[in-house]
C-alpha positions, 0 to 999 in steps of 0.5 A, a space after each residue: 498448484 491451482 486444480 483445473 476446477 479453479 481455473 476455470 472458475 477463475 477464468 469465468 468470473 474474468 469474462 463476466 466481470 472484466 469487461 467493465 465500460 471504463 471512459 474518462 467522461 465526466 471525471 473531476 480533477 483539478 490541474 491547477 491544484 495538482 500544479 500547486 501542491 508541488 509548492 506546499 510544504 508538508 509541514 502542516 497536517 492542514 497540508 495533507 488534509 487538503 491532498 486527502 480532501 482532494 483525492 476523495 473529490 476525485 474518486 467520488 466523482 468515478 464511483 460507480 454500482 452502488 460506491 463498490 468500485 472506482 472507474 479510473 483509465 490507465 494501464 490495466 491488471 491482468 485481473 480484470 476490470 471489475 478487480 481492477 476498479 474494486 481496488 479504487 475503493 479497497 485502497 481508497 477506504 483506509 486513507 479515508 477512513 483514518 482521516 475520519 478517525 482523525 477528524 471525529 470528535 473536531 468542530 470539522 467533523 460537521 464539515 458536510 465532506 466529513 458526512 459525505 465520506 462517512 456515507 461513502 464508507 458504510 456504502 462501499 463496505 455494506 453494499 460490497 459484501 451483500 450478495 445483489 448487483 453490487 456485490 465485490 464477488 466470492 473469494 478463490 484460491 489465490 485471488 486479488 480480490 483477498 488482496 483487498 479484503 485486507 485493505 476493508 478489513 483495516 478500514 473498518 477497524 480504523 472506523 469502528 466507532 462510526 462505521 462498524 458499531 452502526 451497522 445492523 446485525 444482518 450487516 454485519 454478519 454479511 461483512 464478517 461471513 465475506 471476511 472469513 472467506 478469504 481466510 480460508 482460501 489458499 495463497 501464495 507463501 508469502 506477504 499475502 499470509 499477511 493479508 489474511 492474518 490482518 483480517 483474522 485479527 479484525 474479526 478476532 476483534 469483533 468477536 466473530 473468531 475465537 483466535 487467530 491462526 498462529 501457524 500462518 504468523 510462525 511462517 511469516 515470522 520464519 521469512 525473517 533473514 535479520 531482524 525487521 527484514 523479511 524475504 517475500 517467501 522461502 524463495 523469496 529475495 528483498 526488495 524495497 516493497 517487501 522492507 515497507 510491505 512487510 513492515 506495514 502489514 505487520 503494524 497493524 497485525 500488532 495493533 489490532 491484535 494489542 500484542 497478544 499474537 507475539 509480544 515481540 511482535 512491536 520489536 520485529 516491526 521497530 527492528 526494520 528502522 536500525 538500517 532502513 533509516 540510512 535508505 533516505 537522503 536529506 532531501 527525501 530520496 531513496 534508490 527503489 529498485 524491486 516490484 512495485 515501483 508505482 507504490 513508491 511514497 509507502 517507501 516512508 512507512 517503516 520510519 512512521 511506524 517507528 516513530 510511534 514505538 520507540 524513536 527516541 527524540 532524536 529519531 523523532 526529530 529526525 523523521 519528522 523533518 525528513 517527512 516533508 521533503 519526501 512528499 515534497 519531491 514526489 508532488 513537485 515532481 508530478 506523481 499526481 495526474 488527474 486525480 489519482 497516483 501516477 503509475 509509475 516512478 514519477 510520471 506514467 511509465 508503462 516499462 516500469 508498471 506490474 502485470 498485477 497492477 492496475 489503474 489504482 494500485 498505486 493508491 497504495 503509494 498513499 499508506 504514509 498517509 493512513 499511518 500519519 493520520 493514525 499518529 495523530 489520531 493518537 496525539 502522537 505529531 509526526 507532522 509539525 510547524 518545525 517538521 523540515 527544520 532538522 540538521 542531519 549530522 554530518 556523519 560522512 558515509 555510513 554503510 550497513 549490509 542488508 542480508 547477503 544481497 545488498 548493502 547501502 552506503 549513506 554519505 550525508 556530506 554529498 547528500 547521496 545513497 548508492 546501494 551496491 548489490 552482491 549480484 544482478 538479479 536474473 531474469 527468470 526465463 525458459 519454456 516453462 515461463 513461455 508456455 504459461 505466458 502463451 496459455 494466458 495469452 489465449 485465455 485473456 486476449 493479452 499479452 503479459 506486460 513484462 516490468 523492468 527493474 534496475 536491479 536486472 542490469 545495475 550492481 549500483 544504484 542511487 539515489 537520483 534514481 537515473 534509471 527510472 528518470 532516463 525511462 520515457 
């Protein structure tokens, strides 16, 4: 329970910080490009070099005080405007900041983008965290702004050779001292342990904490209902965000922390793999059913990150050629629109858009790409010349049953996944919901945006994902 003292030091930092000016004057975007990359075909990293290249383009040109936050028009978070546009830069520094790392040390490192973008990092992160006119603000108990925090601290490992190890002291002990903030504040008992466990283990790794909290990894860990696939909390069912979610959180928890938070830590992350697989069909489409809809291209990260533990060839073979067709499907689709990541299934669809995301929550649609630039920072080719070219067997159908929710059923030969769900998901509802949606609206001045699911009026989805193409 929030106490009196912390909604209201919530509330007022909303009115002074959520009235942020936002237009769209002035923006760069490129209609003809974002018409093309349907027709490429993600076969070549060159491929995603040029999206990611682009994408900085983009959001450069709307970074606004001091590189600390991105001006991006769309649907609004019920956050605020500043938290709003404080996520166009934490969510847009990984994808850049695992490019760097990929690119460093390559004759293209002299690009003058390579040095544009180093530039924008070091800005962001050092003017964010200063206490001044730029600064992203102090951590409060349950805050999106811990959230992000998560997000710069991946950043600045990612980049440590030529980020962090440049910073001066008085630098880093700013980043550091805000870091450390949001680890000490309360959260939800969910995915969002997560997020502070990830920036323990990065400040763990700069030498700035002595250990990281091992009781918050024990509550995570008892999310666990089968191997690789967590509840989001006690309370808490599976979706297909928290399946990624969790995933991807956990990868970098292992690979920041080098195993030493729990040696079974790599297994629990490959684990996911054994049934999440059969989620894909061959043409690169899944059913998505759950929150976060707008996130849908990390849908892929469970297979990267195994495809860099312990995919056999075969897998590898596999997941590399699938790769393509995912991106292809979304881009020639159209989930690109003026410069940013549409929010929603593919094009905009505010019926399908959390009251928690905002304008550029969907950048986390591009974490498939920080991990693909990871995997090849590593010399570990998940995209290659031959990516695409893979003969899935034809195995008729396959069905796997995922707790005691759902169960997927893959026919290969149709080139189709249904999941058939145990129940409807009901809708929670009564005063309670009511009486809070009614408070945030006299605090706010708006309305909740109430997001709908297929999983509320479907037992069987699939594939072609007809719910959401039927949205206007």
């Amino acid at each position: 329970m929030i106490e009196a003292k912390e909604i209201y030091r919530r509330v007022l930092k909303y009115y002074r910080n959520g009235r942020l000016y936002v237009n769209n004057a002035g923006f760069y975007s490129d209609a003809e490009f974002e018409e093309s990359i349907g027709d490429l075909k993600f076969n070549d990293i060159l491929d995603y070099n040029s999206l990611t290249e682009y994408i900085y383009k983009c959001y450069s040109s709307r970074a606004i005080i001091g590189n600390t936050r991105i001006k991006t028009v769309g649907l609004a978070s019920r956050n605020g405007n500043d938290i709003d546009s404080i996520e166009g830069v934490s969510r847009f520094l990984p994808i850049i900041s695992s490019y760097l790392n990929y690119m460093h040390g390559s004759a293209d490192d002299e690009k003058e983008c390579f040095n544009e973008m180093l530039t924008f990092v070091r800005e962001s992160i050092v003017n964010g965290t200063t206490k001044g006119d730029y600064y992203w603000g102090d951590h409060l108990d349950y805050d999106q702004l811990i959230c992000e925090a998560s997000d710069i601290a991946i950043s600045l490992w990612i980049s440590k050779p030529f980020i962090w190890d440049r910073l001066n002291n008085f630098e880093k002990e700013n980043v550091c001292n805000w870091l450390k903030s949001a680890t000490e504040k309360d959260v939800s008992q969910n995915n969002w342990i997560i997020f502070q466990l990830t920036i323990e283990a990065v400040l763990y790794n700069f030498g700035f904490l002595d250990s990281i909290d091992k009781n918050k990894y024990e509550k995570i860990s008892g999310f666990q209902v089968e191997p690789g696939w967590f509840k989001d909390g006690n309370d808490g069912g599976i979706d297909y965000y928290n399946a990624w979610g969790f995933n991807y959180g956990l990868f970098w928890l292992n690979r920041i922390s080098g195993g030493d938070l729990d040696p079974g830590l790599e297994s629990m992350v490959s684990d996911t793999f054994q049934k999440y697989q059969y989620f894909f069909d061959s043409s690169g489409r899944l059913p998505y059913f759950g929150r976060s809809v707008s996130y849908r291209l990390a849908a892929i990260c469970p297979l990267i990150t195994y495809f860099s533990l312990k995919a056999s060839k075969r897998d590898k073979d596999r997941i590399s050629s699938l790769l393509p067709n995912f991106f292809k499907y979304h881009f020639k689709n159209g989930i690109l629109k003026n410069g940013t990541i549409t929010q929603g299934f593919i094009t905009d669809s505010k019926q399908v858009v959390d009251d928690y995301s905002g304008p550029n929550s969907a950048l986390w649609s591009l974490r498939a790409l920080v991990l693909i630039y990871t995997l090849h920072s590593d010399g570990d080719e998940i995209i290659t010349k031959t990516s695409g070219v893979f003969h899935e067997d034809q195995l008729g159908k396959v069905s796997v049953r995922v707790g005691s929710e759902f169960s997927v059923i893959n026919d290969t030969k149709n080139n189709s996944v249904k999941i058939n769900f145990t129940k409807k998901t009901e809708e929670k509802k009564g005063k309670k919901n009511y009486v809070s949606s009614f408070v945030k609206f006299l605090i706010y001045r708006r309305f909740v945006r109430k997001s709908i699911y297929p999983e509320l009026s479907e037992l069987t989805i699939s594939s072609d994902n007809y719910f959401y193409r039927k949205l206007k």
